[in-house]
C-alpha positions as CSV (number, residue, x, y, z in Angstrom):
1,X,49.6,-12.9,-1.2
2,X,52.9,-14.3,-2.5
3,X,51.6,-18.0,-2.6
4,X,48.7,-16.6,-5.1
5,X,51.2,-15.0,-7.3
6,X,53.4,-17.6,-7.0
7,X,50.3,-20.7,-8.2
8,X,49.4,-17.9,-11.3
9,X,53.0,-17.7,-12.9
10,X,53.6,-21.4,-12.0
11,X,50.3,-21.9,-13.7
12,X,50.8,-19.8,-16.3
13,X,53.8,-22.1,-16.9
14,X,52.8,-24.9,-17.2
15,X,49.9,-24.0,-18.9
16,X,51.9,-22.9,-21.4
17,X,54.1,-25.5,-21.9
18,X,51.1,-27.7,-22.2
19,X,49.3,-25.6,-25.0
20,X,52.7,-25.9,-26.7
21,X,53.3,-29.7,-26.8
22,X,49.4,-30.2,-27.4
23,X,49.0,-31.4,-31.2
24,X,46.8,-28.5,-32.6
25,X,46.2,-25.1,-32.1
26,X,44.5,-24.3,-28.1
27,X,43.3,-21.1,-28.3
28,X,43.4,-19.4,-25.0
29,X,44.1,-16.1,-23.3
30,X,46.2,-15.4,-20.2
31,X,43.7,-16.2,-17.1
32,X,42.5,-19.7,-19.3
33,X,46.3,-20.9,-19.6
34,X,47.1,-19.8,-16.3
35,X,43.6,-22.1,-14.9
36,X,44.7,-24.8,-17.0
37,X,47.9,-25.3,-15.6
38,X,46.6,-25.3,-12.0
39,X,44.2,-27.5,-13.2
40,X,46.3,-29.4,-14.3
41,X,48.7,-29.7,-11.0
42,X,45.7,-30.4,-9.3
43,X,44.4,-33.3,-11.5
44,X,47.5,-34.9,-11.1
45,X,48.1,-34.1,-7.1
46,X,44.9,-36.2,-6.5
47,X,45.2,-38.6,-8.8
48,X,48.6,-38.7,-7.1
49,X,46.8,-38.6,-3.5
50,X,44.2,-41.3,-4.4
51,X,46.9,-43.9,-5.8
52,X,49.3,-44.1,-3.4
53,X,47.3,-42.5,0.0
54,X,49.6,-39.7,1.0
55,X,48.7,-36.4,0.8
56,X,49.8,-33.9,-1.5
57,X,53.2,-32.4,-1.3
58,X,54.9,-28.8,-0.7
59,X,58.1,-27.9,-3.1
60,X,59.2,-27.7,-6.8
61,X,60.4,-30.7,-8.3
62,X,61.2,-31.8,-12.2
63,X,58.6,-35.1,-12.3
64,X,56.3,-32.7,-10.5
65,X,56.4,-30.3,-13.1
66,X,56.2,-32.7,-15.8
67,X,53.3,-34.7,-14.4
68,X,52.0,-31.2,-14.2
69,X,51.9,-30.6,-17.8
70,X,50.6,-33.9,-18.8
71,X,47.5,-33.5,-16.7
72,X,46.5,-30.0,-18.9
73,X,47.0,-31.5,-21.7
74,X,44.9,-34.2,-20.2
75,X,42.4,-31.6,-19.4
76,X,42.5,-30.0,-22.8
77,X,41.7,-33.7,-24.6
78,X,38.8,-34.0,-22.5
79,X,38.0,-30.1,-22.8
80,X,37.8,-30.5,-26.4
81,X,36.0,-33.9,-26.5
82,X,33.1,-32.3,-24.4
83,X,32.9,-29.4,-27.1
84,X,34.2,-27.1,-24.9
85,X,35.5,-24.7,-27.6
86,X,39.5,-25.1,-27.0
């Protein structure tokens, strides 16, 4: 139960700190920012994964968390090119 909570806030995070370094306003509300930062994570774990063949890692690093926040933004450029209203 912990882990979940744990995945929301660090979502919630990064999602966060990706709306606010993306040019433009990103309309969202708390469960969308807190989706878009796991998404995020997870964009850039298996890009991560498919690059270098290792799997993905456990623990709370700095490039992790940046890499993190780069991959929602990445996922709100293509959101918005597909007209997906954010």
């Amino acid at each position: 139960m912990l882990n979940i909570i744990g995945i929301i806030f660090s979502g919630l995070f990064v999602g966060v700190l990706a709306r606010f370094f993306y040019p433009g306003a990103v309309d969202m509300g708390f469960w969308m920012t807190s989706l878009l930062g796991v998404g995020g994570a997870l964009v850039v774990g298996l890009l991560g994964s498919m690059s270098n063949g290792q799997g993905i890692g456990e623990g709370f690093n700095r490039a992790g968390c940046f890499s993190s926040i780069l991959g929602a933004m990445l996922l709100i450029f293509v959101g918005r090119q597909l007209g997906w209203g954010f």
